[in-house]
C-alpha atoms as an extended CHARMM CRD file, in Angstrom:
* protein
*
       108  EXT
         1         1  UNK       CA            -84.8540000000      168.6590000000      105.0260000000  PROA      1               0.0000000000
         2         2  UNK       CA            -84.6320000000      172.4270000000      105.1480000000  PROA      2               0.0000000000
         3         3  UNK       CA            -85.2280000000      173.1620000000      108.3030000000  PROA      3               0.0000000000
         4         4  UNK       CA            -82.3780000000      170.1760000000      109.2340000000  PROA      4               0.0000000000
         5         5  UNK       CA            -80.2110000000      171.9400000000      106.8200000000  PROA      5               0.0000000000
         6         6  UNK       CA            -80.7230000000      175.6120000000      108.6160000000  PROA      6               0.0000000000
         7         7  UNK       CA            -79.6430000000      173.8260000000      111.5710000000  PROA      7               0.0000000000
         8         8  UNK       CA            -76.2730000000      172.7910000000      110.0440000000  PROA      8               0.0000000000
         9         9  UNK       CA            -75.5290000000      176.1490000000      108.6700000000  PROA      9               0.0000000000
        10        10  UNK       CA            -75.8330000000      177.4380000000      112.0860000000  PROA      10              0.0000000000
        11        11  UNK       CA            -74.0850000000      174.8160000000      113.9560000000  PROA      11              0.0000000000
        12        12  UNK       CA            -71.1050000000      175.4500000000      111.1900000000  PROA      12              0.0000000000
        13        13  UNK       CA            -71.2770000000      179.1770000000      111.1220000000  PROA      13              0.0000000000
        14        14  UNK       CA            -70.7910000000      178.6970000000      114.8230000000  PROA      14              0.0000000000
        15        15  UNK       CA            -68.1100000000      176.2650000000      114.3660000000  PROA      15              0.0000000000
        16        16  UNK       CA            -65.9180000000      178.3030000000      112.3610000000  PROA      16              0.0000000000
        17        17  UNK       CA            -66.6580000000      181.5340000000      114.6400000000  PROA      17              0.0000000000
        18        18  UNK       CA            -65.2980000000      179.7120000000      117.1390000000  PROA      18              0.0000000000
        19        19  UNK       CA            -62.1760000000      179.0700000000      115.0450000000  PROA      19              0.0000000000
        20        20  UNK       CA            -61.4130000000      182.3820000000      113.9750000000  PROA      20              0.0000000000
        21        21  UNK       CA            -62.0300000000      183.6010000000      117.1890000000  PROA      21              0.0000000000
        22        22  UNK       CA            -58.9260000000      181.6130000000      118.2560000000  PROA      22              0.0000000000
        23        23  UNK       CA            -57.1140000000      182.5030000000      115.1020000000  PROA      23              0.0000000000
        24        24  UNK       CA            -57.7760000000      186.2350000000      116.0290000000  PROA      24              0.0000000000
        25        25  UNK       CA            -56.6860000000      186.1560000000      119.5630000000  PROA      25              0.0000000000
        26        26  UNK       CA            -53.0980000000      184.1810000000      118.4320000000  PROA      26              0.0000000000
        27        27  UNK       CA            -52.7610000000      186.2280000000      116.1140000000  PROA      27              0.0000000000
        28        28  UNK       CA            -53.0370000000      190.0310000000      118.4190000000  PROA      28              0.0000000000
        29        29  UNK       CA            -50.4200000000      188.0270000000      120.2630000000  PROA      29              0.0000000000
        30        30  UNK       CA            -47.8650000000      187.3340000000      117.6940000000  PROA      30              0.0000000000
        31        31  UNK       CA            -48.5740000000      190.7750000000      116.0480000000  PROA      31              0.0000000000
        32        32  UNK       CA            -48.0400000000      192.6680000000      119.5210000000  PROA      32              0.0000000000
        33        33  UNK       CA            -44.8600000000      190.2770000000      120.2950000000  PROA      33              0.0000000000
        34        34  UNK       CA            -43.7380000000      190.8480000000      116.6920000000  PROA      34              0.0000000000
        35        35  UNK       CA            -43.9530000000      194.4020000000      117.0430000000  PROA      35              0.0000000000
        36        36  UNK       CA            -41.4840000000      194.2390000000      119.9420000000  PROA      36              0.0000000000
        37        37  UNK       CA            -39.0050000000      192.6950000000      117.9110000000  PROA      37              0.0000000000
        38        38  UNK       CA            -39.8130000000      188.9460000000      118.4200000000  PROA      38              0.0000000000
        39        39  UNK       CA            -38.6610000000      187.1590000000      115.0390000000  PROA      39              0.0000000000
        40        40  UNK       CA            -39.8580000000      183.8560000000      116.1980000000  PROA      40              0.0000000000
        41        41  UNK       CA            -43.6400000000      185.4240000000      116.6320000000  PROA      41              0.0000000000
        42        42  UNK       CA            -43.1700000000      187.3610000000      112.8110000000  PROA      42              0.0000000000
        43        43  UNK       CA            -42.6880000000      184.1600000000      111.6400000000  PROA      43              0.0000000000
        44        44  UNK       CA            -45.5960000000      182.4750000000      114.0500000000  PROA      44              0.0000000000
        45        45  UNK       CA            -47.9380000000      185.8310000000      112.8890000000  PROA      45              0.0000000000
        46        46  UNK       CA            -47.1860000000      184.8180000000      109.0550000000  PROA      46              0.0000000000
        47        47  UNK       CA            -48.7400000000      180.9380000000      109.7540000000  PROA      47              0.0000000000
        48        48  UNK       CA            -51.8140000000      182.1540000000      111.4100000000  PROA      48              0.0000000000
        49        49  UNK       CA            -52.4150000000      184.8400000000      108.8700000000  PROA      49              0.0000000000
        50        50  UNK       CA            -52.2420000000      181.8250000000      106.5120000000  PROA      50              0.0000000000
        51        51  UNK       CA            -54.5170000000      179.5810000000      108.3580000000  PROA      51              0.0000000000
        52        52  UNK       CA            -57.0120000000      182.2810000000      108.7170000000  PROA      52              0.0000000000
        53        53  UNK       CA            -57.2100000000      182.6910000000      104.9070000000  PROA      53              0.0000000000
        54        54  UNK       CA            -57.5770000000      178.6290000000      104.5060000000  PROA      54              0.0000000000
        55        55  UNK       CA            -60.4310000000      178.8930000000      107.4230000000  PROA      55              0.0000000000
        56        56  UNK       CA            -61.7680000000      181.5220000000      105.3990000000  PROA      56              0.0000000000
        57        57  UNK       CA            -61.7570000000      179.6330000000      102.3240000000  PROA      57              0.0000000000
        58        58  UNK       CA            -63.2170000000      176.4140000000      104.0960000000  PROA      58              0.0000000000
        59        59  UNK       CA            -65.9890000000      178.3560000000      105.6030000000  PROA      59              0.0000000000
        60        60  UNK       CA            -67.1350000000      179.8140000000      102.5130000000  PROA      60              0.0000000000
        61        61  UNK       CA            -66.9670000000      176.5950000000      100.6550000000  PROA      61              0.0000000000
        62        62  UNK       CA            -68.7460000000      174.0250000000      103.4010000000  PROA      62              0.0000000000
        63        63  UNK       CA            -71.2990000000      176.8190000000      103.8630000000  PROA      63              0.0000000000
        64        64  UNK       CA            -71.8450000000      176.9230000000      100.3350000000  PROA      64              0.0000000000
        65        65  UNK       CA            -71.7820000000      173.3330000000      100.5200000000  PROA      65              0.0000000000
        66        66  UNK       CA            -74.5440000000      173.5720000000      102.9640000000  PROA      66              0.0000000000
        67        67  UNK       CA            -76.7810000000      175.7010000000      101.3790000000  PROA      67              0.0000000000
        68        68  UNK       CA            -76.6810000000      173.7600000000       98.0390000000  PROA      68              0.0000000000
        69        69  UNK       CA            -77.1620000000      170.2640000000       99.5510000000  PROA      69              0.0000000000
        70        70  UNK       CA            -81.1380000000      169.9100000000       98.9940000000  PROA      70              0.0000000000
        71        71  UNK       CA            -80.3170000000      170.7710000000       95.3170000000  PROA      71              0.0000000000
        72        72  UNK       CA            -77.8770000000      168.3200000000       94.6680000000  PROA      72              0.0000000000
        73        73  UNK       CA            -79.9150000000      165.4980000000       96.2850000000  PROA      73              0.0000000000
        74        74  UNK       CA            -81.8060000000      163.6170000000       93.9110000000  PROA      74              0.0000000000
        75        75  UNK       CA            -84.7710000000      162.3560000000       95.9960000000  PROA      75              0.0000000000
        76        76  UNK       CA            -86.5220000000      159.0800000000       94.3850000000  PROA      76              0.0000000000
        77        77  UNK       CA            -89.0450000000      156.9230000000       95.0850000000  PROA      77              0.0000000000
        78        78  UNK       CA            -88.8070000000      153.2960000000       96.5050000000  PROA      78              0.0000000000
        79        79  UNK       CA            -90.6050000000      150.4350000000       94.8240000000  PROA      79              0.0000000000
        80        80  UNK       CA            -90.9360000000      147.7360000000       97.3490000000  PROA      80              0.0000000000
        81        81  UNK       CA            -89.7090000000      144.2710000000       95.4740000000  PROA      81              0.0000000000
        82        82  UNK       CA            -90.5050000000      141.7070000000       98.6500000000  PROA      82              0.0000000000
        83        83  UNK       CA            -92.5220000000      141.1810000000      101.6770000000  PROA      83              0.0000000000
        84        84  UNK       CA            -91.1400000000      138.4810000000      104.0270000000  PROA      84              0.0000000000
        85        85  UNK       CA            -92.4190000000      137.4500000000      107.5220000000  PROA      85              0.0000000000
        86        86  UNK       CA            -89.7990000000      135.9940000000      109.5320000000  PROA      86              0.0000000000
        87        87  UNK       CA            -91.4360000000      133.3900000000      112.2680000000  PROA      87              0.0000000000
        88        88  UNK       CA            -89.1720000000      131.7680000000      115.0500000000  PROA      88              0.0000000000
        89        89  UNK       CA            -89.4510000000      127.9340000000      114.7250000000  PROA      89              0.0000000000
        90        90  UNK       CA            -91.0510000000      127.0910000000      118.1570000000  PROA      90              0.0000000000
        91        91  UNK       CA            -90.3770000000      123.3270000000      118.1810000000  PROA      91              0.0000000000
        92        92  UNK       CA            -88.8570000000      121.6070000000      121.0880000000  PROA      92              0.0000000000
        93        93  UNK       CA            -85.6010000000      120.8430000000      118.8480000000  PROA      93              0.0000000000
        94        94  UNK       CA            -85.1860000000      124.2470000000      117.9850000000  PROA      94              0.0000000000
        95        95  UNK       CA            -85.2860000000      125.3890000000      121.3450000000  PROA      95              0.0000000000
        96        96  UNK       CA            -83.4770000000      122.8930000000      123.1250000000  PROA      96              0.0000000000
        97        97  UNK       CA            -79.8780000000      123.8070000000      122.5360000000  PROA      97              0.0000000000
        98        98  UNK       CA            -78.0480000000      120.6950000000      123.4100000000  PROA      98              0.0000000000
        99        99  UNK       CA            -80.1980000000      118.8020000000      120.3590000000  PROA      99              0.0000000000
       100       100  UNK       CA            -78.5700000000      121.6260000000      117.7760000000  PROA      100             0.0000000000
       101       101  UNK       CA            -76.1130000000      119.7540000000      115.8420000000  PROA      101             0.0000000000
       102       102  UNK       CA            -72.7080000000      121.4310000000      115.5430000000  PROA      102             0.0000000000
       103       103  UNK       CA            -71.6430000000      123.0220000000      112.3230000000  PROA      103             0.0000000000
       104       104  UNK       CA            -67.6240000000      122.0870000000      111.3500000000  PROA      104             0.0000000000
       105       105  UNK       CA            -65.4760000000      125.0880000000      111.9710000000  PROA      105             0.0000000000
       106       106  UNK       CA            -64.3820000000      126.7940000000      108.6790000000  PROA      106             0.0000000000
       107       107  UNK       CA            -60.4660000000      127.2390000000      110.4550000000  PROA      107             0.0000000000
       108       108  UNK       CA            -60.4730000000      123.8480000000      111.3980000000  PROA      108             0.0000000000
């Protein structure tokens, strides 16, 4: 369970890398075209600086998340309450599909 755990953290940590690698680029655009006296990209630079904090915040929490999963699991045991052995019915009836006798349809 651990070692399937360290695997998530790493395929999230590379997950959200990715995303704020995006953020990061839009966001050197907007900043540089904001700069230049683009209103439209201040505006545009003010909703990715936003979104970076909420990626930032979601990160930190499903990593968190991550981490702590083991220790919120309660693992139990099973009790086994019944054996059954299912054996096909090998009879000539059984297999001979045109001696089945047709069930009513429930719609009908």
């Amino acid at each position: 369970m651990r070692a399937e755990s360290s695997v998530r953290l790493e395929d999230l940590q590379r997950g959200f890398d990715f995303s704020a690698g995006e953020m990061a680029e839009r966001r050197v655009d907007f900043a540089r075209r904001a700069r230049d006296g683009d209103e439209q990209a201040a505006s545009q630079l003010e909703l990715v600086k936003r979104e970076q904090s909420r990626i930032e915040q979601e990160k930190a929490e499903a990593l968190l998340y991550e981490q702590r999963r083991g220790d919120l699991l309660d693992i139990i045991t099973l009790e086994r309450v019944a054996n059954a052995l299912v054996i096909p019915d090998q009879s000539p009836e059984a297999l001979d599909p045109t001696t089945r006798t047709s069930r009513p349809s429930p719609c009908a």
